[in-house]
C-alpha positions in Angstrom: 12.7 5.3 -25.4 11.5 1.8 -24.4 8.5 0.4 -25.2 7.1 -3.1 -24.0 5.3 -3.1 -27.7 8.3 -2.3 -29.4 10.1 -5.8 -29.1 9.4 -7.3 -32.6 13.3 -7.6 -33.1 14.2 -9.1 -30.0 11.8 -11.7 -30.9 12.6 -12.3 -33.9 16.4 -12.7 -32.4 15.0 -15.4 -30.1 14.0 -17.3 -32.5 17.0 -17.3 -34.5 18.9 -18.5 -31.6 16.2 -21.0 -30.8 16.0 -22.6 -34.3 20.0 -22.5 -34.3 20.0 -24.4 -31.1 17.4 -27.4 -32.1 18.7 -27.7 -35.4 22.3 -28.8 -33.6 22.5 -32.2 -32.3 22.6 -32.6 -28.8 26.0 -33.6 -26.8 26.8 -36.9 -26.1 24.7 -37.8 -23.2 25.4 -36.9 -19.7 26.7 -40.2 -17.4 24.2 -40.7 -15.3 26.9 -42.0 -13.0 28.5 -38.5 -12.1 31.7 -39.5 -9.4 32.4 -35.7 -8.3 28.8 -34.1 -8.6 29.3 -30.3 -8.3 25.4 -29.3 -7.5 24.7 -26.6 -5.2 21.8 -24.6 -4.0 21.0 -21.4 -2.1 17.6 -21.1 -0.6 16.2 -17.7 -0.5 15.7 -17.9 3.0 20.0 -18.2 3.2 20.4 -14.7 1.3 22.1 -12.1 2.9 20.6 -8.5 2.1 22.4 -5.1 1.9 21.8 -1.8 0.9 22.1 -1.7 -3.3 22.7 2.3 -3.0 24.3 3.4 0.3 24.2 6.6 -0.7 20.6 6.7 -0.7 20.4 5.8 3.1 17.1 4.3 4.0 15.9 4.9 0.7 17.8 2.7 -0.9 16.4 -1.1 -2.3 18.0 -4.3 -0.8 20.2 -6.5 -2.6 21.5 -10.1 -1.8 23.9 -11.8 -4.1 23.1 -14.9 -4.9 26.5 -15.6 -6.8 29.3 -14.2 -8.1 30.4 -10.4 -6.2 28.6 -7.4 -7.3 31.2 -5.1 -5.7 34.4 -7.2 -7.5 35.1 -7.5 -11.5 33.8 -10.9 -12.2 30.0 -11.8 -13.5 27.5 -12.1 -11.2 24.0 -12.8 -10.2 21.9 -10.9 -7.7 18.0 -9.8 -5.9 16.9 -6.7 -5.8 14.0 -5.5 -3.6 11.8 -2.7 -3.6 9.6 -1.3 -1.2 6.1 -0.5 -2.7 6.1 2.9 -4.3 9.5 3.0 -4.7 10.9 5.1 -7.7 15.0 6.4 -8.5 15.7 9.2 -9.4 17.3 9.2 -12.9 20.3 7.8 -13.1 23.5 5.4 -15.3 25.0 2.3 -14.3 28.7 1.7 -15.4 27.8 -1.7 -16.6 25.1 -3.5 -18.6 22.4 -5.5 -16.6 20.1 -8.0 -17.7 17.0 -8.1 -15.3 13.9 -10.6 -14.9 10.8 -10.1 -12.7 10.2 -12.2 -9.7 7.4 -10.4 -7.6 5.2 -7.6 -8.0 4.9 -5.3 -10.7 8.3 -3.5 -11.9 8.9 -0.4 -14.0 12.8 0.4 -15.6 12.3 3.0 -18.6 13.6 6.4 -19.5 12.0 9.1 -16.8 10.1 11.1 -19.7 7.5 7.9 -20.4 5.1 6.8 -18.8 4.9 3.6 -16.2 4.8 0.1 -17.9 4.3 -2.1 -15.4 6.2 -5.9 -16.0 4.7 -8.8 -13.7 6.9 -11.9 -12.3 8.4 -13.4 -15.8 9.2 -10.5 -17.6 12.5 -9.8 -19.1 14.6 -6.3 -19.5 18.0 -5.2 -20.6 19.5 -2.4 -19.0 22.5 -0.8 -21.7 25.8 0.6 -19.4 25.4 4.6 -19.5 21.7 5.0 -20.5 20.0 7.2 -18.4 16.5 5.5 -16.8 14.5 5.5 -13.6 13.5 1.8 -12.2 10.1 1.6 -10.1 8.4 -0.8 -8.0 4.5 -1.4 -7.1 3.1 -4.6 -4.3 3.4 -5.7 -1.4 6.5 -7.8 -2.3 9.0 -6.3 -5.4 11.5 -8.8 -6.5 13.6 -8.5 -9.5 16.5 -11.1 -10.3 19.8 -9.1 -12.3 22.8 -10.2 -14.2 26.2 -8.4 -14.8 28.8 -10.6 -17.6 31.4 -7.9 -15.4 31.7 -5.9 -12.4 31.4 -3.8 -10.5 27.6 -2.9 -10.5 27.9 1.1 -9.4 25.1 3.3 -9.5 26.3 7.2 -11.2 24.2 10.6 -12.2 23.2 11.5 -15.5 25.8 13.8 -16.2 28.2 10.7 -16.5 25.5 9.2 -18.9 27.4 7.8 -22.5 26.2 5.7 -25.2 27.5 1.8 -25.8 25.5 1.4 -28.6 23.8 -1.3 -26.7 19.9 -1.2 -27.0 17.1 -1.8 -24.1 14.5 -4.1 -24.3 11.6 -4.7 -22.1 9.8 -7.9 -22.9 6.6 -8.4 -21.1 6.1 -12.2 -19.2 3.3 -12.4 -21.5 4.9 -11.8 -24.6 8.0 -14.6 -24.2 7.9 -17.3 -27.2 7.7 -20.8 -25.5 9.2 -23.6 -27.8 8.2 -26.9 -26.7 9.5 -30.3 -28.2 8.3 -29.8 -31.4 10.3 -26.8 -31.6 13.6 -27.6 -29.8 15.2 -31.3 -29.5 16.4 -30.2 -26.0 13.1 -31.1 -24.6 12.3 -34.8 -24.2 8.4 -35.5 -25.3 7.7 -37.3 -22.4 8.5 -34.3 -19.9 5.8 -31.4 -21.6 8.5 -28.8 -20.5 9.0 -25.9 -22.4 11.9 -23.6 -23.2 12.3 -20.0 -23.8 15.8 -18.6 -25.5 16.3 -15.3 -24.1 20.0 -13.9 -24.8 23.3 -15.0 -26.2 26.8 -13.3 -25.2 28.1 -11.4 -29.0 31.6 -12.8 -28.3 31.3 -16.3 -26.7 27.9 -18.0 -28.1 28.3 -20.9 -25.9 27.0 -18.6 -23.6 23.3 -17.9 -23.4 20.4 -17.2 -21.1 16.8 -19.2 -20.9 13.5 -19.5 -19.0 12.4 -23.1 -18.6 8.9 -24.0 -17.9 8.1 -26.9 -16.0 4.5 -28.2 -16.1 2.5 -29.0 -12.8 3.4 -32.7 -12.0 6.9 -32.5 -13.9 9.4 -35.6 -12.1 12.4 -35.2 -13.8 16.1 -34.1 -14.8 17.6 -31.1 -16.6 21.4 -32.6 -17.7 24.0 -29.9 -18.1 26.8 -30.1 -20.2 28.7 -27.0 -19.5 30.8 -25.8 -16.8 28.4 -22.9 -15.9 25.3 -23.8 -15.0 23.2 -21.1 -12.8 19.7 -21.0 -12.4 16.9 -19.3 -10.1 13.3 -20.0 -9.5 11.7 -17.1 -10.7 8.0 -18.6 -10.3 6.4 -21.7 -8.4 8.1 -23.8 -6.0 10.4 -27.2 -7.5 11.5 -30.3 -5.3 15.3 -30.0 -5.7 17.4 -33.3 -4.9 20.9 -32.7 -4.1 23.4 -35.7 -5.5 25.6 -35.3 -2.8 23.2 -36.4 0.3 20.2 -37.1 -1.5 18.1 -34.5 0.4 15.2 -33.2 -1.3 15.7 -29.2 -0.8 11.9 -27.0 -1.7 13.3 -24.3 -3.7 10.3 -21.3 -4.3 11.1 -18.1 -5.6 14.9 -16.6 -5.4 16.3 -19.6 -4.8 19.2 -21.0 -6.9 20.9 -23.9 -7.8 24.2 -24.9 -9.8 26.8 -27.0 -11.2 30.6 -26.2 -12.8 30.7 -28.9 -14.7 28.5 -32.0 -16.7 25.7 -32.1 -14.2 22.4 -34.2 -13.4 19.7 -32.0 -11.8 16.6 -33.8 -10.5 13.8 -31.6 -10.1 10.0 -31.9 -9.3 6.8 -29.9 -9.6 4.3 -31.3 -7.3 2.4 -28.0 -7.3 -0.8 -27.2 -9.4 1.3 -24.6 -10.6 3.7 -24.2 -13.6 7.4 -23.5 -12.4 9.2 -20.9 -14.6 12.9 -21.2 -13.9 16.0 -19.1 -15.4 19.3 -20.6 -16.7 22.6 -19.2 -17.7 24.7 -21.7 -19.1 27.5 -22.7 -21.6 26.5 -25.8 -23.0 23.3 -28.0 -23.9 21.4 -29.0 -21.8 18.6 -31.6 -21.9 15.1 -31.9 -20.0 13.7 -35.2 -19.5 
């Protein structure tokens, strides 16, 4: 059974990897003279949506891949949307998910407990072959999920089995924010803070982290790894695109990316904090 109290461990995991991470010493610098800039971005308004369960017929939530192919065998990154009200029956998926909040209020437990609603920022783990039942309540249900390997089928309990993998439900307000007193990937000067969420068990380049930028941020995020994904998953950032030098608004679901050492200048004119996510394989620094 999962429980949103029960999460002492993970935490205590985060800031293991945290402390590892600031305690290295930061890449050589990106150039800030990138020839071949690889940056991309997908507004939520481009996403296509589908039907996440056929089977289910109009019952089913919408999905809209933002990258990668849910349906092939490589990793990838996808929405999920739920009417309000909406509840699954019990059920397994052949893979593990990792899944973050965007809009309303979300549920994903075993079907004996009782609802535990998570709010835009939360953070779950769903283990391959663990039976559970994910709900939705708002107006507008919104969850961003993550598969290291396809596909991302959805299968009855009687083909449940156990990966020794455990869930984890982390409320939005119980993530540990390290600011730069904490990590040396955050420059003083920027009063962004960052959140180490996950780390892959076999390549620990690999890892997944919220970053919070303040209202009135004007600055970069340098990447230093050929994977660099990231979504909004609260406020609205100014995104400038190297190629053009078009400023793109990117609110929530959006995405942008790089494949290789990257400059990424972003903006928060908003009154509001911007949380965004990141999966990466290398350093990265915000200034």
């Amino acid at each position: 059974m999962k429980k949103i109290t029960k999460i002492f461990t993970f935490l205590a995991i985060a800031v293991l990897i945290s402390c590892s991470n600031s305690e290295n010493k930061t890449a050589k610098k990106v150039s800030e003279n990138i020839k071949n800039p690889t940056n991309k971005v997908v507004l939520s308004s481009e996403i296509e949506w589908e039907k996440l369960n056929p089977a289910r017929g109009d019952q089913s939530p919408q999905a809209g891949t933002i990258w990668g192919d849910r349906k092939g065998t490589v990793a990838t990154g996808f929405l999920a949307k739920f009417v309000d009200g909406f509840s699954s029956p019990p059920h397994i998926h052949n893979v593990t998910y990792r899944a973050i909040v965007i809009n309303g209020l979300i549920h994903n437990d075993d079907s004996s407990v009782e609802n535990m609603w998570m709010p835009s920022g939360s953070f779950w783990t769903q283990p391959a072959g663990a039976p559970h039942i994910t709900a939705a309540k708002g107006q507008k249900n919104i969850a961003y999920v993550e598969i290291d390997k396809g596909p991302y089928l959805v299968k009855p309990t009687d083909q449940a089995f156990d990966n020794e993998e455990k869930p984890i439900n982390v409320d939005a307000s119980n993530i540990i924010w390290l600011d730069s007193n904490k990590t040396n990937w955050i420059d003083s000067q920027s009063k962004a803070e960052i959140s180490f969420l996950w780390e892959h068990k076999a390549n620990k380049m690999l890892k997944g982290l919220f970053i919070k930028l303040p209202k009135e941020f004007s600055g970069v995020i340098e990447s230093e790894g050929t994977i660099l994904k990231s979504v909004v998953i609260k406020g609205e950032i100014n995104y400038k695109i190297p190629q053009t030098e078009e400023i793109k608004i990117l609110n929530p679901g959006s995405f942008f990316s790089s494949s290789d050492k990257a400059i990424h200048s972003i903006s928060n004119q908003n009154d509001l904090e911007a949380i965004l996510y990141l999966r990466t394989n290398g350093n990265i620094s915000i200034k």
